[in-house]
C-alpha positions as CSV (number, residue, x, y, z in Angstrom):
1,X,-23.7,34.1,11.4
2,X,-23.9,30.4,10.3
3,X,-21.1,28.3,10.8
4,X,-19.0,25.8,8.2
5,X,-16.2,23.8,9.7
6,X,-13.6,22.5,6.8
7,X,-11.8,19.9,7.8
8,X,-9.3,19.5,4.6
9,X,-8.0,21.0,1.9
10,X,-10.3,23.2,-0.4
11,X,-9.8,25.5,-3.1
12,X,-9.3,28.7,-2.3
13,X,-11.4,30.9,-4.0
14,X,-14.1,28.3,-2.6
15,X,-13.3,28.9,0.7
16,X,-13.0,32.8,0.3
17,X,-16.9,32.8,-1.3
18,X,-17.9,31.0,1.7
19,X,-16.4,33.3,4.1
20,X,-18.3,36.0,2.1
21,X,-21.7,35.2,4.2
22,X,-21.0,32.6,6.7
23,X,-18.5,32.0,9.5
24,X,-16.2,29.8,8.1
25,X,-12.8,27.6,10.3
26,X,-11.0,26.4,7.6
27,X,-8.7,24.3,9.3
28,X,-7.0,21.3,6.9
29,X,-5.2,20.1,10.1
30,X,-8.6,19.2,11.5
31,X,-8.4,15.9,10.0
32,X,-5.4,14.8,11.9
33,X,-6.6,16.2,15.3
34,X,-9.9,14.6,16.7
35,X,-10.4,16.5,19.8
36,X,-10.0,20.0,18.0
37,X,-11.9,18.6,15.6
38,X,-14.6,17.9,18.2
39,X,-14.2,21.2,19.6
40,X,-14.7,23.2,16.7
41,X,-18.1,21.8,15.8
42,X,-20.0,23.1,18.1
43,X,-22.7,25.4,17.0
44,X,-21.4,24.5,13.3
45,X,-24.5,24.1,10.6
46,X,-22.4,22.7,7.9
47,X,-19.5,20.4,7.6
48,X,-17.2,20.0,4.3
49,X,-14.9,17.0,4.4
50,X,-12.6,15.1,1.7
51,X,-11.8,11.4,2.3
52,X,-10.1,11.4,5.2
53,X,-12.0,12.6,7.6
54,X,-14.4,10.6,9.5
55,X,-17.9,11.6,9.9
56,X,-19.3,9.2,12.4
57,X,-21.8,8.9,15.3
58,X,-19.2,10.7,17.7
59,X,-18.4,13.4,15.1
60,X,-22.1,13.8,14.4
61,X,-22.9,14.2,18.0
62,X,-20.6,16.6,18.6
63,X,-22.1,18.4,15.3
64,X,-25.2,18.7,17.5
65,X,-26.9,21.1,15.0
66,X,-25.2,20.2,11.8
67,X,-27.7,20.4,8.8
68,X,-25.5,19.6,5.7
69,X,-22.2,17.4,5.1
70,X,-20.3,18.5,1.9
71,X,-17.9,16.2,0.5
72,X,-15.1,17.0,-1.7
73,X,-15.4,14.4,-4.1
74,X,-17.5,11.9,-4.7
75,X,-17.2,8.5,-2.5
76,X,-18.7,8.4,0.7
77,X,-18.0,5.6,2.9
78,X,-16.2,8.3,5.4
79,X,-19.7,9.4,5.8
80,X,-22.1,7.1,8.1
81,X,-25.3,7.8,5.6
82,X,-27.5,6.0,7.9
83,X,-26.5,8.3,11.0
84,X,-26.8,11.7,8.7
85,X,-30.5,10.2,7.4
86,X,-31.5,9.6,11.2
87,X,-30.1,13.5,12.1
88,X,-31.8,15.0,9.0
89,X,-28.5,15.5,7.9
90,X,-28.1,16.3,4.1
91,X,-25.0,15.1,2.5
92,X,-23.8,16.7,-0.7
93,X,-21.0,14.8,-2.6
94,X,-19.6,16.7,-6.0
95,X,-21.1,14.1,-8.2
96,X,-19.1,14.5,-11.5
97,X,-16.8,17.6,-10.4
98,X,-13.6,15.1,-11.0
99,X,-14.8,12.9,-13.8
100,X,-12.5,14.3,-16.1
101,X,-9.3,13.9,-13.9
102,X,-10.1,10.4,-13.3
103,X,-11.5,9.3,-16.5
104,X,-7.3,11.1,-17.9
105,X,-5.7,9.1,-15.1
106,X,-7.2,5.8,-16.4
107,X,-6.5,6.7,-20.1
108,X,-2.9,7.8,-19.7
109,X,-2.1,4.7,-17.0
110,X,-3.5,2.6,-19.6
111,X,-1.1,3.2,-22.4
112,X,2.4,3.5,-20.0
113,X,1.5,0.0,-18.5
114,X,0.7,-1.7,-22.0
115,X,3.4,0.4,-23.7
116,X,6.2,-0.2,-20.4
117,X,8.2,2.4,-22.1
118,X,8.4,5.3,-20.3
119,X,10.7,4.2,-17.7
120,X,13.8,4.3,-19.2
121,X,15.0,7.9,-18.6
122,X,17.9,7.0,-16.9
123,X,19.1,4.6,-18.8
124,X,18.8,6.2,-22.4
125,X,21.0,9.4,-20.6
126,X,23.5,6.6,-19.0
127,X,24.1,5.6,-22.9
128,X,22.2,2.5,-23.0
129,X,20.2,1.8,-25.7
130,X,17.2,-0.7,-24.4
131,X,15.6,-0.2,-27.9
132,X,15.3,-3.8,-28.4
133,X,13.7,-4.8,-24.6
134,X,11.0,-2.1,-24.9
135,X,10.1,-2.6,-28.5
136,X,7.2,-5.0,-27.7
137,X,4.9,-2.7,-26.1
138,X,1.4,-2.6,-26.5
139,X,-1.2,-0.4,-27.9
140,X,-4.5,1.1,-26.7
141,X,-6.4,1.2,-30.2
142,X,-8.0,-2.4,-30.2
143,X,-7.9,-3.3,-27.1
144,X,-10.9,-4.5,-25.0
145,X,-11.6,-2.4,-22.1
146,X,-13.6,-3.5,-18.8
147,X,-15.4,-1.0,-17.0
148,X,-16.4,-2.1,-13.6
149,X,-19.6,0.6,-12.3
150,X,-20.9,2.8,-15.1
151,X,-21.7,6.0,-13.4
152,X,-20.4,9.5,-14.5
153,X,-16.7,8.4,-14.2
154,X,-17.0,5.4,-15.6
155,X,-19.3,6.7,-18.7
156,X,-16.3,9.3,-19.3
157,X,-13.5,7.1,-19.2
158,X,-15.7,4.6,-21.7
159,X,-15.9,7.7,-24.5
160,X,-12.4,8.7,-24.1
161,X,-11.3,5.1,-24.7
162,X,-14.1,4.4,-27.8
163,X,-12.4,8.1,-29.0
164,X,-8.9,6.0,-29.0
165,X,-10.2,3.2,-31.0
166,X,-10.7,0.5,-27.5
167,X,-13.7,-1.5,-27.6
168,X,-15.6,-0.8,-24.6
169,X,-17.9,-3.8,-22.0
170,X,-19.3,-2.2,-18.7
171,X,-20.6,-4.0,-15.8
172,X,-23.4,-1.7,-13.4
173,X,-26.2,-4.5,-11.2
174,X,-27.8,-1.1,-11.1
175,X,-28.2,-0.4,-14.7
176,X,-31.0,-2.4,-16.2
177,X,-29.4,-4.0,-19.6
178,X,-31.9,-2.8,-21.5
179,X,-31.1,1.1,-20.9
180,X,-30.8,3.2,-23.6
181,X,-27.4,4.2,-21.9
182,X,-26.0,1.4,-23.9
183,X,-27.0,1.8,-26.9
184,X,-26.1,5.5,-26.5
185,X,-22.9,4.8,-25.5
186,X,-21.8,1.9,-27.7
187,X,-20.7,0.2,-24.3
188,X,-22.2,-3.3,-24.2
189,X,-23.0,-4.7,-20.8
190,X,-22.1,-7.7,-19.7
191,X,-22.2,-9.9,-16.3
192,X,-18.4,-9.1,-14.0
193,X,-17.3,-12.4,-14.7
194,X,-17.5,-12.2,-18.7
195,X,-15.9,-9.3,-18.6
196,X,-13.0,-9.7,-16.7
197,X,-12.5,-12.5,-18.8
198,X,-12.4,-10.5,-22.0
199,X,-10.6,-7.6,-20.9
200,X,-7.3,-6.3,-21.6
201,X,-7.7,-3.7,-19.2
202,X,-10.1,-3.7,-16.6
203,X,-11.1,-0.2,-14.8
204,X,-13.2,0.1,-11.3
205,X,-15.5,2.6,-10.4
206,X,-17.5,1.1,-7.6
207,X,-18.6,2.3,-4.3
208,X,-17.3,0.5,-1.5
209,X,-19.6,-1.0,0.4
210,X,-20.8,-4.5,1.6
211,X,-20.9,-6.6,-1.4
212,X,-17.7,-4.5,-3.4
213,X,-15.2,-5.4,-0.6
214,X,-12.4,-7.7,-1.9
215,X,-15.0,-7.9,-5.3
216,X,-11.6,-8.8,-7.0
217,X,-10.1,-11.1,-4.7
218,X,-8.0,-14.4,-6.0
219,X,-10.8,-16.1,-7.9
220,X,-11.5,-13.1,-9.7
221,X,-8.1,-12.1,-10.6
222,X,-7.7,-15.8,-11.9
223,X,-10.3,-15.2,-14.2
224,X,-9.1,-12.0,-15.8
225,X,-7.2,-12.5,-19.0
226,X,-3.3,-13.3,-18.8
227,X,-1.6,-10.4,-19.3
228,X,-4.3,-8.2,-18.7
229,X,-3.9,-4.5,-16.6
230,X,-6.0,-3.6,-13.6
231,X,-6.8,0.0,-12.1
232,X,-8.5,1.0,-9.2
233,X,-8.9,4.7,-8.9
234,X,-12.3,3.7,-7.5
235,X,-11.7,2.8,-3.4
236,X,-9.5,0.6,-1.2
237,X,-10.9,-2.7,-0.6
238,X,-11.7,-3.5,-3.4
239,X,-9.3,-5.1,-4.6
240,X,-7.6,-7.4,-2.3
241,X,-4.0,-6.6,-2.5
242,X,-2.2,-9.7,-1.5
243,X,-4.1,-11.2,-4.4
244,X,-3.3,-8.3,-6.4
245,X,0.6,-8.4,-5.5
246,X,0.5,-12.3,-6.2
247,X,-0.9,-12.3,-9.8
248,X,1.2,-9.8,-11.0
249,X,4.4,-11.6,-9.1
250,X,3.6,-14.8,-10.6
251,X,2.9,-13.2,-14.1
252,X,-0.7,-13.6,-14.3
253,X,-1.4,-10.1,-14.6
254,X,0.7,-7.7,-16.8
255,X,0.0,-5.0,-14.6
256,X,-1.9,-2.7,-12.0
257,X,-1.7,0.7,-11.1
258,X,-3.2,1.7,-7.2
259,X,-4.8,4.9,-6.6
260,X,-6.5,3.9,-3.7
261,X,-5.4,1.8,-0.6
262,X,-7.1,-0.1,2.4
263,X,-4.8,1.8,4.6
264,X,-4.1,5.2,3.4
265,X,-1.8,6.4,4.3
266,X,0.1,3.0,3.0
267,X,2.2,1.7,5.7
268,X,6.2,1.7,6.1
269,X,6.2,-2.0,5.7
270,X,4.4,-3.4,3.3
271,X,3.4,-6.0,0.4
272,X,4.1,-3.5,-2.5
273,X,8.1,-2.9,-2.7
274,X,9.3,-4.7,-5.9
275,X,6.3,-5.6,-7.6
276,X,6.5,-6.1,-11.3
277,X,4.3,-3.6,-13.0
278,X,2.8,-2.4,-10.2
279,X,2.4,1.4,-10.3
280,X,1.1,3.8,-7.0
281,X,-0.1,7.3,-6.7
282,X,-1.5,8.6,-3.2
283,X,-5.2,9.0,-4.0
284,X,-4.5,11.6,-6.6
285,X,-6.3,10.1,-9.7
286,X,-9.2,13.0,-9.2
287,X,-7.1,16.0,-7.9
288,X,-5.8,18.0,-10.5
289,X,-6.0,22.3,-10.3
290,X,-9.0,22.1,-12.8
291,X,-10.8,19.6,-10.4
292,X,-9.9,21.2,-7.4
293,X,-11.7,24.3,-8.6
294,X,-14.5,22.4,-10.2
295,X,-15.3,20.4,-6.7
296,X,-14.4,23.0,-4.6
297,X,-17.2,25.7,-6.8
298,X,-19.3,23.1,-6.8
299,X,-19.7,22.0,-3.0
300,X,-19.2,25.8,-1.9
301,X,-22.2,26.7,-3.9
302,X,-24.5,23.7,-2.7
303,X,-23.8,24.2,0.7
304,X,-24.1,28.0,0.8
305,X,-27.8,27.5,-1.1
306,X,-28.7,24.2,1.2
307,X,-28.1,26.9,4.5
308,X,-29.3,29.6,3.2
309,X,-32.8,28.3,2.0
């Protein structure tokens, strides 16, 4: 029977299917314990992974007769492409299975930072009245909206906000400007430093690689409007976050949320306690039940057929 190590969580009705017709160790722990990890790949064809775990030369070489990678969402610099291409190694990431649950994350992050109402609970049931102090919030319909990397995410998080009355600009070096993707979309390209000057809120859905890493460091932050709103639901590194914490601290910046970190889990001590307008979530931006199921069906399916052929 063909072997499938899983080395995170999956959903599971995904996992049951699997175990249907292969030999499946569905171990989340995995990712947390290297040498078992190690150990449990031997003789495994096929490999599923989230973002956590590592798939490097040493992994790979102890996957001495992997065939497939499967990765439970989308980015893949966990994944050492260039090691899987020498090995004949197929990797499958769920390429639009979480689009939705993103593209909701950046809509509804959106209107609580302009809006900076919704964090009054306690003092509205102490018997405060902070009418007056939130009254000058913000809203969504009219605002200019950034969209750093136009791929699937980025493309649904640019119709939900045309849907809510936003005007839309995209950046993609991969798109050719003269795609009929724009005009289809009513997005209107234009070069990363024009848009993060227009921008009220500015959304990034980039790969991290090479030339992304720290592509919104101090200069860039400089140039994005005052009192603009940054998101990153894309990857850590990215955005540089000293920079990051230092525009919002000196009011350049009206705020950020952080879904993504360059050390995830984020450290004890670190630069982020205090920050005005700063909001964090744990790398949650594309988990929801309805993606889990979608990304888990999705991968479980392409991995069973990519074996089985």
């Amino acid at each position: 029977m063909i072997k499938i190590v899983i080395t995170e969580f999956m959903d599971a009705p995904a996992v049951a299917r699997l175990q249907t017709d292969f030999d499946v160790v569905y171990e989340p722990g995995l990712v947390d314990d290297r040498a078992a990890l190690m150990q449990a790949l031997a003789g495994a064809r096929g490999l599923i992974v989230r973002n956590r775990t590592s798939v490097d030369e040493a992994v790979l070489a102890a996957g001495a007769e992997l065939r497939v990678v499967g990765r439970l969402g989308v980015g893949l610099d966990n994944i050492d492409l260039a090691a899987c291409a020498a090995r004949d190694i197929r990797v499958i990431p769920a390429t639009g299975a979480n689009a939705q649950a993103v593209a909701e994350y950046v809509i509804a992050t959106a209107m609580l930072l302009l809006r900076g109402a919704y964090r009054a609970t306690a003092d509205v049931a102490a018997g405060q009245w902070p009418r007056a102090a939130l009254s000058s919030g913000q809203e969504l319909g009219g605002k200019i909206l950034g969209v750093v990397g136009f791929g699937s995410i980025g493309q649904r998080v640019a119709r939900m906000a045309i849907g809510l009355g936003m005007t839309v600009v995209a950046h993609d070096p991969i798109l050719d400007k003269d795609s009929s993707l724009w005009r289809e979309s009513g997005v209107r390209p234009l070069a990363l430093d024009d848009l993060v000057a227009q921008a009220d809120v500015a959304s990034l859905h980039v790969p991290l690689v090479a030339t992304t890493r720290h592509l919104f460091d101090e200069p860039r932050l400089a140039r994005m409007k005052r009192g603009a709103i940054l998101i990153n639901t894309a990857r850590g590194g990215i955005v540089d976050e000293a920079a990051l914490v230092a525009a919002l601290q000196n009011g350049h910046l009206a705020g950020a949320a952080l879904d993504v970190f360059e050390a995830e889990p984020v450290p004890g001590e670190n630069i982020f306690s205090g920050v005005p307008g700063l909001l964090l979530t744990p790398h949650i931006a594309g988990v929801t039940r309805e993606s889990n199921q979608r990304v888990g069906d999705m991968i479980a399916h392409e991995v069973a057929g990519y074996l089985s052929a």
